[in-house]
C-alpha positions in Angstrom: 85.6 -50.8 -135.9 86.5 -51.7 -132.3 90.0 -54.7 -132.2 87.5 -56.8 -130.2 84.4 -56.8 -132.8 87.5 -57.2 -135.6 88.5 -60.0 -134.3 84.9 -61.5 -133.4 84.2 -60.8 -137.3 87.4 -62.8 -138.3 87.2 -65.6 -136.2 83.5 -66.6 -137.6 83.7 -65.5 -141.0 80.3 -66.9 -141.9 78.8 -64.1 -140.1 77.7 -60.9 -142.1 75.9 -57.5 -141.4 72.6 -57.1 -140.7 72.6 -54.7 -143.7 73.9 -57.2 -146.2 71.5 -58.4 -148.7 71.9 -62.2 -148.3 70.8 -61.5 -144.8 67.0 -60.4 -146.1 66.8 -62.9 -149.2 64.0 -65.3 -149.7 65.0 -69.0 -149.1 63.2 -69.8 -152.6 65.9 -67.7 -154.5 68.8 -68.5 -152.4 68.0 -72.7 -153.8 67.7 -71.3 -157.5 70.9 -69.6 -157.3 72.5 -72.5 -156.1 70.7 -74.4 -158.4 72.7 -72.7 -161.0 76.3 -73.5 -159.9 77.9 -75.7 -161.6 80.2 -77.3 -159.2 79.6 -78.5 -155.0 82.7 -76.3 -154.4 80.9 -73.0 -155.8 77.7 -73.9 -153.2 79.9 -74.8 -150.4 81.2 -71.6 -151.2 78.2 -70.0 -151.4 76.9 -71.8 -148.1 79.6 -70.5 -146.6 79.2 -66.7 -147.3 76.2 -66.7 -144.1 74.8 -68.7 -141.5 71.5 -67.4 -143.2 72.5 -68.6 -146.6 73.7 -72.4 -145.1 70.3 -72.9 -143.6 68.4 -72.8 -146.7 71.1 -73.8 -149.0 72.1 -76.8 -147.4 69.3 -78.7 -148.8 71.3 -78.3 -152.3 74.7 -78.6 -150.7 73.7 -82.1 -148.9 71.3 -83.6 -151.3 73.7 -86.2 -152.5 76.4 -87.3 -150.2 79.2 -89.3 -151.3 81.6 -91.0 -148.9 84.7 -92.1 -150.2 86.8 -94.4 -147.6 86.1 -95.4 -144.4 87.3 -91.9 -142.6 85.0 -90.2 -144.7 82.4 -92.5 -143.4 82.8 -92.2 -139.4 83.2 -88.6 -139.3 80.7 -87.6 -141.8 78.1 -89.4 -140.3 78.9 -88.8 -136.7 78.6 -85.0 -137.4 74.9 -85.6 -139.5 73.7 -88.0 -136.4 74.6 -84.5 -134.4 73.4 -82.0 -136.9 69.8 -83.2 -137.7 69.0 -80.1 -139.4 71.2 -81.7 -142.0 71.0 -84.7 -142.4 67.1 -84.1 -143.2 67.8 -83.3 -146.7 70.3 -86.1 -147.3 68.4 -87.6 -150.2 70.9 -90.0 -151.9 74.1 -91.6 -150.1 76.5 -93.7 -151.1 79.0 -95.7 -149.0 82.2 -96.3 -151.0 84.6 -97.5 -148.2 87.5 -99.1 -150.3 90.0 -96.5 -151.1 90.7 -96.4 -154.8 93.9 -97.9 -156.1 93.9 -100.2 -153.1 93.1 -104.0 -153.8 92.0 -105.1 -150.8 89.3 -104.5 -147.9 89.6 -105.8 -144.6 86.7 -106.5 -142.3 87.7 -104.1 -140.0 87.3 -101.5 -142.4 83.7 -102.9 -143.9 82.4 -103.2 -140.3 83.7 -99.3 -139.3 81.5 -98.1 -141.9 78.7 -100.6 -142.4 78.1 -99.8 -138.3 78.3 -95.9 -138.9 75.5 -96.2 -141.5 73.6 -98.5 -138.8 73.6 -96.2 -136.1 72.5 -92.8 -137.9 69.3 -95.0 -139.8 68.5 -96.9 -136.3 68.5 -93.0 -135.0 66.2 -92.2 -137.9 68.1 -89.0 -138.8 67.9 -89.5 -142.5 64.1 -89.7 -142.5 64.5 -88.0 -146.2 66.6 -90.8 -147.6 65.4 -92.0 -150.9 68.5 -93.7 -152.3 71.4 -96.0 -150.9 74.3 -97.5 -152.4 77.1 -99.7 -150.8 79.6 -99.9 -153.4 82.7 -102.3 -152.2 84.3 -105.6 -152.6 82.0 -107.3 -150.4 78.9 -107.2 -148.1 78.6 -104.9 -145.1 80.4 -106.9 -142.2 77.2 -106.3 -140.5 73.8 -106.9 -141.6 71.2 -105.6 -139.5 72.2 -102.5 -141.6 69.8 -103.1 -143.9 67.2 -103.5 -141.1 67.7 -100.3 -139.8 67.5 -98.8 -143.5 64.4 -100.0 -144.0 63.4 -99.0 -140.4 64.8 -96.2 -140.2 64.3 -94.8 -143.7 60.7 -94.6 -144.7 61.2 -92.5 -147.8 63.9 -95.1 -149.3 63.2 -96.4 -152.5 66.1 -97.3 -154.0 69.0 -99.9 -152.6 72.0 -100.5 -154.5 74.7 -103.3 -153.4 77.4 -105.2 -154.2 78.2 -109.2 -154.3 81.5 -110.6 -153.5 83.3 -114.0 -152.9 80.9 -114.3 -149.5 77.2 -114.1 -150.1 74.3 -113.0 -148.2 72.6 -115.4 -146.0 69.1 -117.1 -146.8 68.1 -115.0 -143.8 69.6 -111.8 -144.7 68.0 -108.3 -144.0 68.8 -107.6 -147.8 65.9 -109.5 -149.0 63.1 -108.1 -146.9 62.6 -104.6 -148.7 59.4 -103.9 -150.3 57.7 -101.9 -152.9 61.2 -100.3 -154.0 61.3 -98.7 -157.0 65.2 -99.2 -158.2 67.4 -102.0 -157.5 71.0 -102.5 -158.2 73.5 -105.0 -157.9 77.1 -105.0 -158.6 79.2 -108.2 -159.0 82.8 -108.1 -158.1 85.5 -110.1 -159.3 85.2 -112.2 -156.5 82.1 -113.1 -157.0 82.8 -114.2 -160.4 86.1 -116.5 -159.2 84.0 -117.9 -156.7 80.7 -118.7 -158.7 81.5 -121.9 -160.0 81.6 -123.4 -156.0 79.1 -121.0 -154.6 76.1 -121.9 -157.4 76.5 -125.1 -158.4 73.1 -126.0 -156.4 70.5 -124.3 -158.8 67.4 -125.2 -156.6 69.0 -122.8 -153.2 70.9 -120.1 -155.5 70.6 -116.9 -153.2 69.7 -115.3 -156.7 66.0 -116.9 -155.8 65.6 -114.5 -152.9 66.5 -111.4 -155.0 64.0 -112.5 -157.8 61.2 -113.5 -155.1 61.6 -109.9 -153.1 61.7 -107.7 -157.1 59.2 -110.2 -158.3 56.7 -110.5 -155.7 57.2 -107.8 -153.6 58.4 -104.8 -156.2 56.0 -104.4 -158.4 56.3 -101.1 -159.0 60.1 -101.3 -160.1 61.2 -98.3 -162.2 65.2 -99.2 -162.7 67.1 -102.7 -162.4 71.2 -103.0 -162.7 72.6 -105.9 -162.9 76.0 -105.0 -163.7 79.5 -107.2 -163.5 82.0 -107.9 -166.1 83.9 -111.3 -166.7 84.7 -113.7 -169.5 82.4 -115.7 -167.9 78.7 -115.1 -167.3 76.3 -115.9 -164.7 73.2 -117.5 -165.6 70.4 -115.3 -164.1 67.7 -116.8 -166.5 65.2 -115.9 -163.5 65.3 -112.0 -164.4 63.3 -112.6 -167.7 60.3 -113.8 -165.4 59.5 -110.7 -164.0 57.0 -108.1 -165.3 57.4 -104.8 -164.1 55.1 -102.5 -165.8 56.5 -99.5 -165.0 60.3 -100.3 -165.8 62.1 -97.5 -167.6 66.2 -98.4 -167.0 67.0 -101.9 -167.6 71.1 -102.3 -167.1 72.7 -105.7 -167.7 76.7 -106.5 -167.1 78.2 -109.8 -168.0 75.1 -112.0 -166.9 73.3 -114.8 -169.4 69.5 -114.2 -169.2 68.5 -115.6 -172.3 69.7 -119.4 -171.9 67.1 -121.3 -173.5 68.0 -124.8 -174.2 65.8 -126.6 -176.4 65.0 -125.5 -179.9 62.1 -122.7 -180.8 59.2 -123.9 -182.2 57.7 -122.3 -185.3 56.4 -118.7 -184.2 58.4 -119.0 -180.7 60.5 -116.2 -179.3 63.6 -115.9 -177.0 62.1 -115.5 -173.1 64.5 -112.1 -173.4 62.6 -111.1 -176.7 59.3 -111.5 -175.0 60.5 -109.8 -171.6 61.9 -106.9 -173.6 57.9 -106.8 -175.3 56.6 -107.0 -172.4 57.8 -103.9 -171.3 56.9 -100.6 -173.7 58.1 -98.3 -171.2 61.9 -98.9 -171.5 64.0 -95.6 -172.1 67.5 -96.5 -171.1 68.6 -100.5 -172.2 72.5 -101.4 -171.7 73.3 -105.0 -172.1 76.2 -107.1 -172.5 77.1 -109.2 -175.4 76.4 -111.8 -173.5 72.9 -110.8 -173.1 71.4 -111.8 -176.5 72.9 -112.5 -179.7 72.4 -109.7 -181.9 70.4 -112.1 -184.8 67.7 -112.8 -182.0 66.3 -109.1 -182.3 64.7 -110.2 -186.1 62.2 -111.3 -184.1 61.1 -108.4 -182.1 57.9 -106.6 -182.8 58.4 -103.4 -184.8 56.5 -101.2 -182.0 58.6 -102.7 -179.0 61.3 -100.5 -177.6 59.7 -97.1 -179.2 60.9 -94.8 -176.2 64.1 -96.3 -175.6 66.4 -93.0 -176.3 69.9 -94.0 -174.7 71.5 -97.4 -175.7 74.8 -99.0 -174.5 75.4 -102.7 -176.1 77.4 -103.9 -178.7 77.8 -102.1 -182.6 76.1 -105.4 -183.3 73.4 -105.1 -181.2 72.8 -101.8 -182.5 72.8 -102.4 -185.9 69.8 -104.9 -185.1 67.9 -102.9 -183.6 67.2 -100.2 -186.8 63.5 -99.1 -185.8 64.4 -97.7 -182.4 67.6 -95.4 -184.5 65.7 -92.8 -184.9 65.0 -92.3 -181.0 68.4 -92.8 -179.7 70.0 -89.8 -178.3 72.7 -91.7 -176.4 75.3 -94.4 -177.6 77.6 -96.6 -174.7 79.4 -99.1 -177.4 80.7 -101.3 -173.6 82.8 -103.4 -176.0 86.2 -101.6 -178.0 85.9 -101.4 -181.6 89.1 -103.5 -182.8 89.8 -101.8 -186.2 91.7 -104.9 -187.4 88.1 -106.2 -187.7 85.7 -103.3 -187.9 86.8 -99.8 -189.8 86.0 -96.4 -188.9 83.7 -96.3 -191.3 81.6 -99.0 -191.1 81.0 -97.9 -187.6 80.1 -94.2 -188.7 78.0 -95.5 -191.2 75.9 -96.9 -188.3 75.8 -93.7 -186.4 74.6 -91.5 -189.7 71.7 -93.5 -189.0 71.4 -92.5 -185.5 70.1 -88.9 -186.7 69.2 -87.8 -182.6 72.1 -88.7 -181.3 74.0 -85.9 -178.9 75.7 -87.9 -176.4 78.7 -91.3 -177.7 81.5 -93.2 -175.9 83.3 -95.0 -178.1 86.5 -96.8 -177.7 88.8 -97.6 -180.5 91.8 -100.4 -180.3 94.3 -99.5 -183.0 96.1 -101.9 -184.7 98.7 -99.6 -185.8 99.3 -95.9 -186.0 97.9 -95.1 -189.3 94.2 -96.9 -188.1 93.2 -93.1 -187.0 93.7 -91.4 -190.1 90.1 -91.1 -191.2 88.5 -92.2 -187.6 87.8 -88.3 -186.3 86.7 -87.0 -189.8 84.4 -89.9 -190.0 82.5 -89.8 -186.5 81.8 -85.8 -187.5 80.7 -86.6 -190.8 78.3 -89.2 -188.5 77.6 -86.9 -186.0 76.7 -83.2 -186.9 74.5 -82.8 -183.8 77.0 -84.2 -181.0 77.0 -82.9 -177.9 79.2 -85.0 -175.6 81.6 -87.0 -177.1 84.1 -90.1 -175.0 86.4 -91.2 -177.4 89.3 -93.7 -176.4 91.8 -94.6 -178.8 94.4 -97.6 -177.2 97.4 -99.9 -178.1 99.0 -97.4 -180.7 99.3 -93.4 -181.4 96.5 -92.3 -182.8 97.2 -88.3 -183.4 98.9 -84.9 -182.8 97.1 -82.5 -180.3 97.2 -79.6 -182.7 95.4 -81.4 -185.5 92.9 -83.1 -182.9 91.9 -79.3 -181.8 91.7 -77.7 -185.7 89.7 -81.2 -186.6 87.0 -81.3 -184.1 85.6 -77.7 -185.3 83.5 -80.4 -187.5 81.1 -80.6 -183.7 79.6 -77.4 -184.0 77.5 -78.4 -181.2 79.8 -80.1 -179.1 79.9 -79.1 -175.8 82.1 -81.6 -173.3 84.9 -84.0 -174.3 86.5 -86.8 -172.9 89.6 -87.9 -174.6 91.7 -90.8 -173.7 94.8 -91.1 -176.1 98.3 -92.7 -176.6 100.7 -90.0 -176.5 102.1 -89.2 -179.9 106.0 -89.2 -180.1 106.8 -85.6 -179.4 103.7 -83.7 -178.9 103.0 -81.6 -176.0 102.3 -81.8 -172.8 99.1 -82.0 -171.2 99.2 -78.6 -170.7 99.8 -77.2 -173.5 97.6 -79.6 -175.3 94.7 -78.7 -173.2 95.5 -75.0 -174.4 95.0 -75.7 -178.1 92.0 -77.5 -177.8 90.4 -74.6 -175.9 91.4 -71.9 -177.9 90.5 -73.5 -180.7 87.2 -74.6 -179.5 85.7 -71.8 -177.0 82.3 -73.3 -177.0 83.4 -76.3 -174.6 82.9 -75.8 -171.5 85.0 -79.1 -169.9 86.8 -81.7 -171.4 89.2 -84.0 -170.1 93.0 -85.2 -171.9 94.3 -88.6 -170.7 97.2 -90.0 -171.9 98.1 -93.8 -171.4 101.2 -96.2 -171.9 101.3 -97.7 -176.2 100.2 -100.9 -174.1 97.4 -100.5 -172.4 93.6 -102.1 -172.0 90.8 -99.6 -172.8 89.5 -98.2 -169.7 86.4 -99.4 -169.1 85.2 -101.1 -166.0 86.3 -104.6 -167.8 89.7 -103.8 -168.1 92.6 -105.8 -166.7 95.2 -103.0 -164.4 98.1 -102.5 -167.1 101.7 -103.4 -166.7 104.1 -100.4 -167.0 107.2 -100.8 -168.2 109.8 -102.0 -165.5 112.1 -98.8 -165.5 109.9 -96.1 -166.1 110.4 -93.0 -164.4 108.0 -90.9 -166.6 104.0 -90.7 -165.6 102.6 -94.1 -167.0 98.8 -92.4 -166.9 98.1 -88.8 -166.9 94.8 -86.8 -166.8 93.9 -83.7 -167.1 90.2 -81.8 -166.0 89.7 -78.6 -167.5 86.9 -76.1 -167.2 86.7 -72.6 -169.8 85.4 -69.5 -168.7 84.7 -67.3 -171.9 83.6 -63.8 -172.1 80.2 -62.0 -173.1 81.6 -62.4 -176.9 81.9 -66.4 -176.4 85.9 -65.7 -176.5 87.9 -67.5 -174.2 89.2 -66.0 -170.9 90.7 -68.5 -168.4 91.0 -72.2 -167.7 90.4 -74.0 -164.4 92.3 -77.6 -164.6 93.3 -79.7 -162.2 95.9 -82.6 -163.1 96.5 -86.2 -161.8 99.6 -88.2 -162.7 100.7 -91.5 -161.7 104.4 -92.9 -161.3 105.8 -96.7 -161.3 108.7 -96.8 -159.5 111.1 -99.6 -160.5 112.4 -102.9 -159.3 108.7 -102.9 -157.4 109.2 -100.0 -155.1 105.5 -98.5 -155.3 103.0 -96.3 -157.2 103.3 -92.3 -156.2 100.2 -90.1 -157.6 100.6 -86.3 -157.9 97.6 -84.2 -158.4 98.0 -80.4 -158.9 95.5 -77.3 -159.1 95.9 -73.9 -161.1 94.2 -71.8 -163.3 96.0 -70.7 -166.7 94.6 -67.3 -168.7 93.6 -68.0 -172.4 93.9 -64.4 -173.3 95.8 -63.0 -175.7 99.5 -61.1 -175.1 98.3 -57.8 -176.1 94.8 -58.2 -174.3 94.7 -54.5 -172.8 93.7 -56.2 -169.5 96.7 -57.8 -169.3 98.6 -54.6 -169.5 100.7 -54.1 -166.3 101.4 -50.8 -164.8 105.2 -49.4 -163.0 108.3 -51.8 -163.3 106.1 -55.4 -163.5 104.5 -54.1 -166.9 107.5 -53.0 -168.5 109.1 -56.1 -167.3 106.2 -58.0 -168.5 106.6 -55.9 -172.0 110.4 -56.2 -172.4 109.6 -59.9 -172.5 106.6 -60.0 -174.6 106.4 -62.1 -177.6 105.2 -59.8 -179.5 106.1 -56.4 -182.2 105.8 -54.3 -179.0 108.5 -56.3 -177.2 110.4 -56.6 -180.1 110.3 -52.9 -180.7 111.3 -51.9 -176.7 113.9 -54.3 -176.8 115.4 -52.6 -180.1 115.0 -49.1 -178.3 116.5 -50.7 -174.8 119.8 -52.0 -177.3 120.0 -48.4 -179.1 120.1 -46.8 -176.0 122.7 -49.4 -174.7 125.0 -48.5 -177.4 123.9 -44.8 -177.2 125.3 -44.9 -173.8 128.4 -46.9 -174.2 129.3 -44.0 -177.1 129.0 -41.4 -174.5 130.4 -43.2 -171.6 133.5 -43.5 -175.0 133.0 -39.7 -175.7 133.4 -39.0 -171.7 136.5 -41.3 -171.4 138.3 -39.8 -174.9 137.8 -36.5 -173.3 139.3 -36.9 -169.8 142.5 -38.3 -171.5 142.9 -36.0 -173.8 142.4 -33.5 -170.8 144.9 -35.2 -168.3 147.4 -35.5 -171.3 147.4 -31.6 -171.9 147.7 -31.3 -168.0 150.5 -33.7 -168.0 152.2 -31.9 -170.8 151.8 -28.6 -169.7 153.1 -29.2 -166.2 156.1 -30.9 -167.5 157.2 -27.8 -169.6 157.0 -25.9 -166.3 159.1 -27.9 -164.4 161.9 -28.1 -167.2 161.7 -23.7 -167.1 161.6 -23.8 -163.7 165.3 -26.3 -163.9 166.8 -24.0 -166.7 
């Protein structure tokens, strides 16, 4: 190959030969084989292979676009309002502006990225949109956004926001979307520190324009979230008005929508009873405690709630609600299980009931180390059909990682696991923990280790941020992602994992985070693949844990001291030699004298 067509080849690597089969294959099965990878890094990988392979896998590759800080925001979307070929199969994107681990968010920053999504829906580039979602501490600083959303965006159905100390206007853009078929809403903490001035006037809440635009204008609504967390709720009594006949997801934070002053005449039911009736259709229900009290479900008819299949509430919610168990294939429990008040086994008592179930989070605050003894051989006596398991246990040890990865054989159809622990005193590392677990279990394919500080809130979205301990120079939170590769025999071969660690300096000098990528082999030592030919495989062999190392090291010492003898035998023998030599020549000289 000619230098110049060499280095035309390196320089645009996305290029291949005409003769290459990705260069002849149908758009329809370059979309199912990226269909079938697992991560966005193996199709931008993919997508990257051609230019032939990027214009039809794209669609996949750009579906759902998730921005992550305000950067992320101005340059992705500059290069979609340029690349229009792209941006038409941006289907879902979400705007997430506020770096993480950062507790504030200036307005510079809010209008930077609230006037990047402006200009590429006023240009009406993402004329495939179906779903938006600002997700910050506050409103977009500008808010003709949503007017060029709904402008711009023909196909959108779905709006997600968020509400923070400052509120939308009575004017605002926000309320002037129609026929959508999901709404969300996300209240901040500011929101909730700032309620009690903001709503004290009930007749002009700004709540009244959200329930008058999902109300009169949505009736088609297929999904409502409502989601916030505080200690205390907002009274959004209005929501139980509404009758959406088509309403499958129904997600509520830390709101009141059941206040009902005055006492229920004979036969009467809770509004929230009756709204729940009113709707058959219901397949995912997550509410707060503060939602209903758990008693007020007696009075539900038997036949409502029939094709709800995932669940997140309370234990006590759950245990009211014992005609729908049967159903459930998914368990949230959004509140910790405090085992100084509720044992292990009352709540796996509730779960054997719960005979669908494949997919629990659960969270466990441990009053003291010996709490966990019977926890894990409890939940898989509960749970023979468990597919995806989130367990937390907080406050105390709970136990080893070598006992953890022998005890949960009991899933035999688990297949992902999140695990969020207190590190016992003198286990392993993260590492090496992660090890056990997937040798021990081959058939899961990810799982995640976490370990937190013996003090620490349960980490859910309610949590207050933790205090470390003032001179601690170890990694106050730790997580580890893993991913197993096994073989055609289900036996495992490698493990992708990528770490993230987080450091307190003292005397209030910072946080640091540390993140690290590598990929460990789960094979065995003797694993003829892992043989090694020339000097690195006898290297690798001399230092083999193994009988085979043992045995070449034995042979390496015998020859050692097979060599010093000689090198002895060589030595005796030149003395002896140059002692004969020196006697002989000395008897000459004393002739040659006499």
């Amino acid at each position: 190959m000619p230098f110049n067509a060499l280095r035309q080849r390196q320089a645009s690597p996305s290029r291949v030969p005409v003769e290459s089969p990705l260069a002849f294959a149908p758009a329809d099965l370059l979309i199912d084989i990226a269909s079938f990878l697992e991560t966005r890094l193996d199709v931008l990988n993919f997508c990257l292979t051609s230019s032939h392979v990027f214009s039809n896998v794209s669609a996949v590759l750009y579906e759902s676009v998730v921005l992550e800080s305000v950067d992320q925001c101005r340059l992705t979307l500059r290069m979609l309002s340029r690349r229009i070929d792209i941006a038409r199969h941006v289907r879902k994107l979400v705007i997430r502006p506020q770096v993480r681990h950062v507790g504030y968010f200036t307005p510079a920053d809010s209008s930077t990225a609230s006037a990047a999504v402006r200009n590429i829906a006023s240009a009406k580039c993402l004329d495939a949109l179906v779903s938006f979602q600002w997700d910050a501490d506050e409103l977009p600083f500008y808010d003709d956004m949503w007017f060029a959303l709904r402008i711009g965006c023909p196909q959108l159905r779905s709006v997600g926001t968020s509400l923070g100390l400052c509120l939308p206007k009575m004017n605002s853009h926000l309320f002037d979307f129609q026929d959508l078929s999901e709404f969300s809403l996300y209240l901040k903490h500011g929101f909730y520190e700032g309620q009690v001035n903001l709503l004290l006037d009930e007749d002009h809440s700004i709540f009244k324009k959200f329930w008058d635009m999902l109300i009169n204008r949505c009736p088609n609504l297929e999904g409502l979230t409502v989601e916030g967390y505080s200690n205390v709720p907002i009274d959004l009594r209005f929501l139980v008005e509404g009758r959406w006949p088509r309403l499958r997801k129904l997600v509520l934070g830390d709101v009141c929508v059941d206040w009902f002053p005055r006492t229920l005449n004979s036969g009467e039911k809770r509004p929230f009873v009756t709204f729940l009736e009113a709707h058959p259709e219901l397949e995912t229900l997550s509410m707060s405690r503060c939602a209903i009290q758990p008693v007020h479900f007696n009075t539900l008819d038997i036949d409502a709630l029939s094709r709800v299949t995932h669940f997140s509430g309370t234990h006590q919610q759950l245990h009211a609600l014992q005609h729908v168990h049967r159903s459930i294939k998914s368990v949230v429990f959004r509140d910790p299980v405090e085992t100084r008040d509720v044992s292990a086994p009352t709540v796996a008592s509730l779960l054997r009931e719960l005979t669908s179930l494949e997919s629990l989070k659960i969270s466990f605050m441990l009053h003291s180390m010996y709490d966990s003894g019977h926890l894990l051989r409890s939940l898989i006596q509960s749970c023979p059909t468990l597919r995806h398991l989130e367990l937390t246990c907080a406050h105390k040890p709970s136990f080893q990682l070598d006992s953890f990865a022998k005890t949960i054989r009991g899933f035999p159809k688990l297949r992902s696991l999140h695990l969020t622990i207190v590190k016992y005193p003198g286990d392993e590392t993260i590492l090496s923990g992660a090890i056990r677990i997937a040798q021990s279990n081959p058939r899961l394919q990810k799982f995640s280790l976490t370990f937190i500080p013996p003090v620490y809130p349960v980490p859910l979205p309610f949590s207050v941020p933790y205090r470390p301990f003032p001179f601690s120079f170890i990694p106050v939170h730790a997580t580890g992602l893993f991913e197993v590769s096994c073989d055609q025999h289900g036996l495992p071969l490698s493990m992708s994992a990528v770490e993230r660690s987080t450091f307190v300096w003292p005397w209030g000098l910072g946080v640091s985070y540390r993140a690290k990528k590598y990929c460990k082999d789960l094979r065995p030592p003797g694993c003829p693949a892992l043989r090694r030919t020339g000097v690195r495989g006898f290297l690798s062999l001399l230092f083999e844990r193994s009988s085979a190392g043992e045995e070449i090291r034995m042979i390496l010492f015998c020859a050692f001291l097979a060599f010093l003898a000689g090198c002895g035998v060589l030595c005796n023998g030149a003395n002896n030699h140059n002692r004969s030599t020196l006697s002989t020549t000395k008897l000459i000289e004393e002739l040659l004298v006499a």
